[in-house]
N, CA, C and O atoms as a GROMACS GRO file, in nm:
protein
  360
    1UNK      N    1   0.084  -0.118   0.000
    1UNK     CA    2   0.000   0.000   0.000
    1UNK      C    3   0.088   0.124   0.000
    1UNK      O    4   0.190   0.151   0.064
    2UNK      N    5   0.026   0.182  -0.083
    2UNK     CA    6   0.132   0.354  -0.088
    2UNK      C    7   0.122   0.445   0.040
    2UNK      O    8   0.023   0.451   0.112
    3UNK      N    9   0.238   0.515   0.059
    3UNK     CA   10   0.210   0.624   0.176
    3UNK      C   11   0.150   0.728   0.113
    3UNK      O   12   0.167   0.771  -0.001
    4UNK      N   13   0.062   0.774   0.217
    4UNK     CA   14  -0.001   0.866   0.197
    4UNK      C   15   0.038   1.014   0.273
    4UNK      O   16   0.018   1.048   0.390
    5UNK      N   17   0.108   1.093   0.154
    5UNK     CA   18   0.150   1.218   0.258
    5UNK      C   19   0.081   1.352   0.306
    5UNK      O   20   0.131   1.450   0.251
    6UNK      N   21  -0.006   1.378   0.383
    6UNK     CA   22  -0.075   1.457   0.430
    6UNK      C   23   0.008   1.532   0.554
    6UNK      O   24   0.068   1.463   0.635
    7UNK      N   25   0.007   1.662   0.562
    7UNK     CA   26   0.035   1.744   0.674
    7UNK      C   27  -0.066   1.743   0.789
    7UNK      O   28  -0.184   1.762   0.756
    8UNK      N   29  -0.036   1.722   0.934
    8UNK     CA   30  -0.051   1.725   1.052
    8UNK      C   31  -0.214   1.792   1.052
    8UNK      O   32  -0.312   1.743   1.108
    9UNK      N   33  -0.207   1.936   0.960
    9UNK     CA   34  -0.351   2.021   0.930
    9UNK      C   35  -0.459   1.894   0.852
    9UNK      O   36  -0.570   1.859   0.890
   10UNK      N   37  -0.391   1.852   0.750
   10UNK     CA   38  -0.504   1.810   0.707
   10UNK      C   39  -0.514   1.626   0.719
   10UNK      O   40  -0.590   1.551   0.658
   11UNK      N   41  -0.424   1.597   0.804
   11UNK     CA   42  -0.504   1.474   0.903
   11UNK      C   43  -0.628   1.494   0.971
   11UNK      O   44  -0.740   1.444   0.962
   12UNK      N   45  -0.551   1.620   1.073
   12UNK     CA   46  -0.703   1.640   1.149
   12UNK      C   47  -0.829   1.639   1.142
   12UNK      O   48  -0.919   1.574   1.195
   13UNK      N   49  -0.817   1.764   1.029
   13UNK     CA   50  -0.908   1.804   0.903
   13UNK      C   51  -1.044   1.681   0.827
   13UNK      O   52  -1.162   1.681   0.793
   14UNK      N   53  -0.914   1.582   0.833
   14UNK     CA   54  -1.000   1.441   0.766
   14UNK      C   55  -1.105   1.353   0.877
   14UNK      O   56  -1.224   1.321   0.873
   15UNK      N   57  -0.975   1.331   0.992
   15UNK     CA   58  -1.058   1.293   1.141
   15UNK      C   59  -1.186   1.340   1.186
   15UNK      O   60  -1.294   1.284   1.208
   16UNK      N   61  -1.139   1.474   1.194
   16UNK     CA   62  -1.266   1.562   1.228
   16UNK      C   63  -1.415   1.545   1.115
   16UNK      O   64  -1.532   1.545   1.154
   17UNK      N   65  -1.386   1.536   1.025
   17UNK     CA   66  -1.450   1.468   0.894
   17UNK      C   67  -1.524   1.368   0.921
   17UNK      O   68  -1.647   1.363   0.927
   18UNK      N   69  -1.453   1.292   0.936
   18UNK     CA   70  -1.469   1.132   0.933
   18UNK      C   71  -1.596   1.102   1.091
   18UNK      O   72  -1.706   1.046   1.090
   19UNK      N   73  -1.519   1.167   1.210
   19UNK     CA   74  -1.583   1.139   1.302
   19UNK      C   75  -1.711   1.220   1.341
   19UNK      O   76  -1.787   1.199   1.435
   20UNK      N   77  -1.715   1.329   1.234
   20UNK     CA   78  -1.860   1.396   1.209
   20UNK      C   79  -2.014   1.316   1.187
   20UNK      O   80  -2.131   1.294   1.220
   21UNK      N   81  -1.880   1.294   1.085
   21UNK     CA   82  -2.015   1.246   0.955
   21UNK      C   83  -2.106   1.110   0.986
   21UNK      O   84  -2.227   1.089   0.988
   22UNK      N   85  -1.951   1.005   1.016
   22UNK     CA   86  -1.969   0.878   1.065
   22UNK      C   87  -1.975   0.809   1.162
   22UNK      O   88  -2.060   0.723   1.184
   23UNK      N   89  -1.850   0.853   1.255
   23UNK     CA   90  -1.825   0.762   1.376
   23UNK      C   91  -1.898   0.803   1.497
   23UNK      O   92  -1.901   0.730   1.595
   24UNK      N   93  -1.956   0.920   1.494
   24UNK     CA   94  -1.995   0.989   1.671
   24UNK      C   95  -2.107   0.909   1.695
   24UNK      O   96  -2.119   0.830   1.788
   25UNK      N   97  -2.196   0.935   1.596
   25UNK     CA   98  -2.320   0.827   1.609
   25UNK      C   99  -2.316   0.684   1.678
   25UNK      O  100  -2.408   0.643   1.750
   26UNK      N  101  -2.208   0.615   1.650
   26UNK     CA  102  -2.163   0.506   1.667
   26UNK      C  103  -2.088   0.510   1.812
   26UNK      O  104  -2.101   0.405   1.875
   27UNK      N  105  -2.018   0.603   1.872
   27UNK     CA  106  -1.907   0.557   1.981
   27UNK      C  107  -1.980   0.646   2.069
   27UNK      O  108  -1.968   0.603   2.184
   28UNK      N  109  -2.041   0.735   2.066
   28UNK     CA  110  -2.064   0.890   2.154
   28UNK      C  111  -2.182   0.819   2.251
   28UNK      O  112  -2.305   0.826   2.242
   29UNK      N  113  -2.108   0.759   2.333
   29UNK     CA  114  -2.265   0.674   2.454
   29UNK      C  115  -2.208   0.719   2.585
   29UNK      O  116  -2.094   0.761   2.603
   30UNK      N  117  -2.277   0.708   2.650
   30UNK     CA  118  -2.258   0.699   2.817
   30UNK      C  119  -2.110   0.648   2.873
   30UNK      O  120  -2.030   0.704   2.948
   31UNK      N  121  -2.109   0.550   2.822
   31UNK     CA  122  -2.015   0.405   2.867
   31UNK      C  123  -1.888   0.451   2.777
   31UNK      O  124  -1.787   0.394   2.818
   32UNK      N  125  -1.864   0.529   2.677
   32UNK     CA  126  -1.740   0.595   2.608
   32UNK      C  127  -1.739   0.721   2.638
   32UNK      O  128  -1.631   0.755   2.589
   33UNK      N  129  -1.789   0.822   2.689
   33UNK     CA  130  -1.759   0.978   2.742
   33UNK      C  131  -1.630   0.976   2.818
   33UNK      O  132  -1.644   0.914   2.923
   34UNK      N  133  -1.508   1.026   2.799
   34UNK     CA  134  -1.396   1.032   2.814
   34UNK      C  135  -1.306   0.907   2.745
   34UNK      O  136  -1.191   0.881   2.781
   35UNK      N  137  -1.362   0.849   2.663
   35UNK     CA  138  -1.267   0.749   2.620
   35UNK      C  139  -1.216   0.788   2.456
   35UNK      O  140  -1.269   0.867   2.378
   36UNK      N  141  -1.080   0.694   2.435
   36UNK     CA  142  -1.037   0.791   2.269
   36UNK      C  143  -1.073   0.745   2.180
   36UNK      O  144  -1.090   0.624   2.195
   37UNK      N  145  -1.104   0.792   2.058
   37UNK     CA  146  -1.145   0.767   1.955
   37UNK      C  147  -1.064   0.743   1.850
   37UNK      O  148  -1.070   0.826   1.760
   38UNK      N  149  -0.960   0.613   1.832
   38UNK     CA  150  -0.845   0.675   1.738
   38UNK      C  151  -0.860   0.646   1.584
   38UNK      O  152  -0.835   0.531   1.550
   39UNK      N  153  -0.895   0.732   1.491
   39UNK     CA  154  -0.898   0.745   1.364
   39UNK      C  155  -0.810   0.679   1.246
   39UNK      O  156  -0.766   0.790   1.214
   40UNK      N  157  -0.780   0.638   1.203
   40UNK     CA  158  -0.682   0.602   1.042
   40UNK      C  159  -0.757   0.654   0.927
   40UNK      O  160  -0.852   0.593   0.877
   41UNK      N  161  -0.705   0.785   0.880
   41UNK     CA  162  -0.767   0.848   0.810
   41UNK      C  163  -0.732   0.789   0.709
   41UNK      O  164  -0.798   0.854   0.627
   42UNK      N  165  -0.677   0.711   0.647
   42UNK     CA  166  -0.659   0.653   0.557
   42UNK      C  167  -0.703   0.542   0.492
   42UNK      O  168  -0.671   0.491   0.385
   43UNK      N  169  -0.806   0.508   0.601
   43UNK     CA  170  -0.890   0.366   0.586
   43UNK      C  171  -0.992   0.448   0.618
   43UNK      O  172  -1.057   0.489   0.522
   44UNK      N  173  -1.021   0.479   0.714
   44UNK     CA  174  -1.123   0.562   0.776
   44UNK      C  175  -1.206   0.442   0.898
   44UNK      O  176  -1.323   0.442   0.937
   45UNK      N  177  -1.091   0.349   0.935
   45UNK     CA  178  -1.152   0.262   1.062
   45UNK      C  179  -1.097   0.291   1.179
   45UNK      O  180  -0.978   0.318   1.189
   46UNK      N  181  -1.186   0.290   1.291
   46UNK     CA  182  -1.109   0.342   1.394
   46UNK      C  183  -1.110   0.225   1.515
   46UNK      O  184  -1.151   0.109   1.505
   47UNK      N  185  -1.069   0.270   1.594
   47UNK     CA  186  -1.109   0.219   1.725
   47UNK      C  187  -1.074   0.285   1.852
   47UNK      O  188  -0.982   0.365   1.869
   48UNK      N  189  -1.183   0.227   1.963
   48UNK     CA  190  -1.206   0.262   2.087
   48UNK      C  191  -1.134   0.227   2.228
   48UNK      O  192  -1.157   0.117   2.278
   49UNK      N  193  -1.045   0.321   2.297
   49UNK     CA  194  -1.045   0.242   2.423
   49UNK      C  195  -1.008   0.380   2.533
   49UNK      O  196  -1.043   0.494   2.502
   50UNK      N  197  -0.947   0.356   2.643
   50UNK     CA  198  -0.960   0.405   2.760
   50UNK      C  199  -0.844   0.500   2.716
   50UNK      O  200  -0.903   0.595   2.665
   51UNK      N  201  -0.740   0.519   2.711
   51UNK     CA  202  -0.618   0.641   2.651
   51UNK      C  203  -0.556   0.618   2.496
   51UNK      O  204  -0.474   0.698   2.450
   52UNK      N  205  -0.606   0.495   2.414
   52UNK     CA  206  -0.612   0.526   2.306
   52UNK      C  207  -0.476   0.459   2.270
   52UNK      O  208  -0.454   0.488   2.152
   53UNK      N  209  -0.375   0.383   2.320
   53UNK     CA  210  -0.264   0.392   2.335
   53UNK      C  211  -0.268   0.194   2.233
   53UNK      O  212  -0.187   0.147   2.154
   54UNK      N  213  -0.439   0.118   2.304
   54UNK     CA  214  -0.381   0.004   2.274
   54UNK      C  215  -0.500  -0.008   2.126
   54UNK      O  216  -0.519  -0.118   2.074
   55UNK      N  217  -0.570   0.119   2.073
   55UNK     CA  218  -0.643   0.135   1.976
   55UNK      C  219  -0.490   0.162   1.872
   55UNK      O  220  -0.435   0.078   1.800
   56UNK      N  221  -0.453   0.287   1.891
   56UNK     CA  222  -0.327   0.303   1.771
   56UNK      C  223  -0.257   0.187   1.736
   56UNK      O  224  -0.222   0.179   1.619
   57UNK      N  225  -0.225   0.087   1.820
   57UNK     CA  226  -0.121  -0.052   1.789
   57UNK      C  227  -0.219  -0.105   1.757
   57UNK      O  228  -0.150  -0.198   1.716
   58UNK      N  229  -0.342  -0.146   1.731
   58UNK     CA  230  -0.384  -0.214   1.667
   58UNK      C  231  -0.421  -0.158   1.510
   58UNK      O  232  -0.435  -0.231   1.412
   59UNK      N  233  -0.430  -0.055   1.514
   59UNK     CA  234  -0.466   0.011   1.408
   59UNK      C  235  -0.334   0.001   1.287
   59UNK      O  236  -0.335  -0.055   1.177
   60UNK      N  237  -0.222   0.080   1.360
   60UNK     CA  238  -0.079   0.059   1.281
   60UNK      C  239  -0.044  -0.083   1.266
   60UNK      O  240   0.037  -0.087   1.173
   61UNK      N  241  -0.065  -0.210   1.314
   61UNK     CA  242  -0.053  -0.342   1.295
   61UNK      C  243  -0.150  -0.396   1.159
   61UNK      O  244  -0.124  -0.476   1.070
   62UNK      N  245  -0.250  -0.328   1.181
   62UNK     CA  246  -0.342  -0.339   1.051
   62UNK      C  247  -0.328  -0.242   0.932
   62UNK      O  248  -0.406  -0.261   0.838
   63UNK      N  249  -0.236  -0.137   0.924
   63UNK     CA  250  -0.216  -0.105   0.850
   63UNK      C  251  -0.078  -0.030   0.893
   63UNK      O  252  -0.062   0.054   0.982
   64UNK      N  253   0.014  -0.085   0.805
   64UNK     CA  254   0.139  -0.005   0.830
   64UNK      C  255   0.204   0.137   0.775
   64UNK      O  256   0.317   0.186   0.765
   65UNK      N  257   0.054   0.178   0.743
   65UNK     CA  258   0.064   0.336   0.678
   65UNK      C  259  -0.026   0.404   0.727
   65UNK      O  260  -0.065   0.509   0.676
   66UNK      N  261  -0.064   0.364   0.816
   66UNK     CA  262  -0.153   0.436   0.904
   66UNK      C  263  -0.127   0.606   0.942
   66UNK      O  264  -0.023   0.657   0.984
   67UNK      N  265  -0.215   0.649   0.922
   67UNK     CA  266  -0.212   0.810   0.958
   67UNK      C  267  -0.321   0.817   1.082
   67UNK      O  268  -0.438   0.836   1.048
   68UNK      N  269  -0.297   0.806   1.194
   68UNK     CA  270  -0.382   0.848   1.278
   68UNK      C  271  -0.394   0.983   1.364
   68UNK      O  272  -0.306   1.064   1.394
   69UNK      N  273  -0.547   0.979   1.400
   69UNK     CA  274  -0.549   1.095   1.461
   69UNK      C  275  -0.650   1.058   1.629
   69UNK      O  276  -0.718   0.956   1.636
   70UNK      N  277  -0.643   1.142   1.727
   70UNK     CA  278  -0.734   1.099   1.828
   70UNK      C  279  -0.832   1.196   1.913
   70UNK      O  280  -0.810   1.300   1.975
   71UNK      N  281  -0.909   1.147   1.898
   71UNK     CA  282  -1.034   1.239   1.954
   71UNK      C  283  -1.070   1.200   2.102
   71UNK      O  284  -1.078   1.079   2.122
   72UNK      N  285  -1.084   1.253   2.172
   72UNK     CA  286  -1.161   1.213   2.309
   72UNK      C  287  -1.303   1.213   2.324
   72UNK      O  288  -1.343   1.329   2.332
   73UNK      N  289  -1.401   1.123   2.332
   73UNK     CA  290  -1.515   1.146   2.338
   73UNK      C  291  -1.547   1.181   2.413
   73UNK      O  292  -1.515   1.150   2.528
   74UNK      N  293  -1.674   1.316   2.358
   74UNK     CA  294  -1.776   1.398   2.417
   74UNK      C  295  -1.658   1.508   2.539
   74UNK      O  296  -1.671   1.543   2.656
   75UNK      N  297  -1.579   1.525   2.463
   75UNK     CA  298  -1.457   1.666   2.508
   75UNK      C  299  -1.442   1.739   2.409
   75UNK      O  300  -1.523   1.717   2.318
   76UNK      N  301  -1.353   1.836   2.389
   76UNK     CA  302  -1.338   1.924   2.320
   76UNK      C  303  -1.182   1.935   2.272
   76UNK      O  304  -1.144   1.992   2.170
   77UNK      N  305  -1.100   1.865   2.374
   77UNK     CA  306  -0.976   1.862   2.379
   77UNK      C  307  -0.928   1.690   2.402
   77UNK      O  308  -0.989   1.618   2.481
   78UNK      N  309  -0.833   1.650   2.336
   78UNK     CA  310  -0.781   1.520   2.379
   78UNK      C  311  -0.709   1.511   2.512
   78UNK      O  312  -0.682   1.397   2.549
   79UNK      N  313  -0.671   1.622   2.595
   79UNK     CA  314  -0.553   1.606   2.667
   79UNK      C  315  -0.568   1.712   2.741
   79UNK      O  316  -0.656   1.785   2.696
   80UNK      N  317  -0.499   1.764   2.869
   80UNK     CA  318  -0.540   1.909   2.952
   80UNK      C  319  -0.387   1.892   3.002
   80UNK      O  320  -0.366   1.786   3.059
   81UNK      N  321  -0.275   1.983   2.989
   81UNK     CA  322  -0.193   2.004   3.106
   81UNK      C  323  -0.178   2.127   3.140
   81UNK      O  324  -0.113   2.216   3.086
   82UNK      N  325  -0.281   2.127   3.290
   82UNK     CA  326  -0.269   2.244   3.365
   82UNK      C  327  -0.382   2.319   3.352
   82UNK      O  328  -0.422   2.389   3.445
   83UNK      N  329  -0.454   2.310   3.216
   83UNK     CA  330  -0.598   2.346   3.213
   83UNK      C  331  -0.687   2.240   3.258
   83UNK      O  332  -0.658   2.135   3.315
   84UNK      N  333  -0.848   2.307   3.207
   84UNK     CA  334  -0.919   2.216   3.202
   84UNK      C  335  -0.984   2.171   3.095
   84UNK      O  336  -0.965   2.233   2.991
   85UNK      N  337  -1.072   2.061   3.092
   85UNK     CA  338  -1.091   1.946   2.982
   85UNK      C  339  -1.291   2.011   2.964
   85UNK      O  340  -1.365   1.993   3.061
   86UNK      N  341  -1.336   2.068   2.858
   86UNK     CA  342  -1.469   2.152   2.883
   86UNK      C  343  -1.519   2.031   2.811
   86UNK      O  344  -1.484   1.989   2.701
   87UNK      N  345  -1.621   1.975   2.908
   87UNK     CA  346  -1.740   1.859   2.856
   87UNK      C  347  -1.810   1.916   2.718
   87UNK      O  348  -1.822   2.037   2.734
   88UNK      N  349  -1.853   1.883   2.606
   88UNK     CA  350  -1.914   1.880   2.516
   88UNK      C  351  -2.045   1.810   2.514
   88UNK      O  352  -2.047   1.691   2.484
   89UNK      N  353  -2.177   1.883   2.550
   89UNK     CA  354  -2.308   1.826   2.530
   89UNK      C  355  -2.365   1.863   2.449
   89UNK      O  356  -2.386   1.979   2.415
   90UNK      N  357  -2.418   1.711   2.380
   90UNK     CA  358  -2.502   1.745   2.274
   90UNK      C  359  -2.646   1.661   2.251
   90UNK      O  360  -2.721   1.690   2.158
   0.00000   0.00000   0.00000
């Protein structure tokens, strides 16, 4: 499979895309509110878990050109140091 070269902007760009259109519907529950959402914009499959850490290795194992990106569900921000993390209700 070819690499795909996209800048940092328009990974996001695609994620944010992707998890609009398609994935929120699907992950955005009770039981996932603070959990990550990690994207492969390049497939456009993602997966779910608690810091997102054992979603990316599975993702890059399944594809070794993986471009990922990570969302935190039902936040606004993936990450807080020193701020705070503003809940997103919708």
């Amino acid at each position: 499979m070819q690499t795909i070269l996209l800048s940092h902007e328009e990974v996001g760009k695609i994620a944010k895309q992707l998890y609009e259109s398609k994935i929120r519907e699907q992950v955005e529950s009770e039981d996932n509110i603070g959990k990550m959402v990690i994207i492969d914009v390049t497939t456009g499959h993602y997966e779910v878990d608690k810091n997102g850490l054992q979603a990316a290795e599975n993702l890059s194992k399944n594809n070794q050109n993986a471009r990922l990106f990570g969302i935190r569900i039902g936040y606004n921000v993936a990450a807080s140091f020193g701020g705070m993390m503003e809940r997103i209700i919708k």
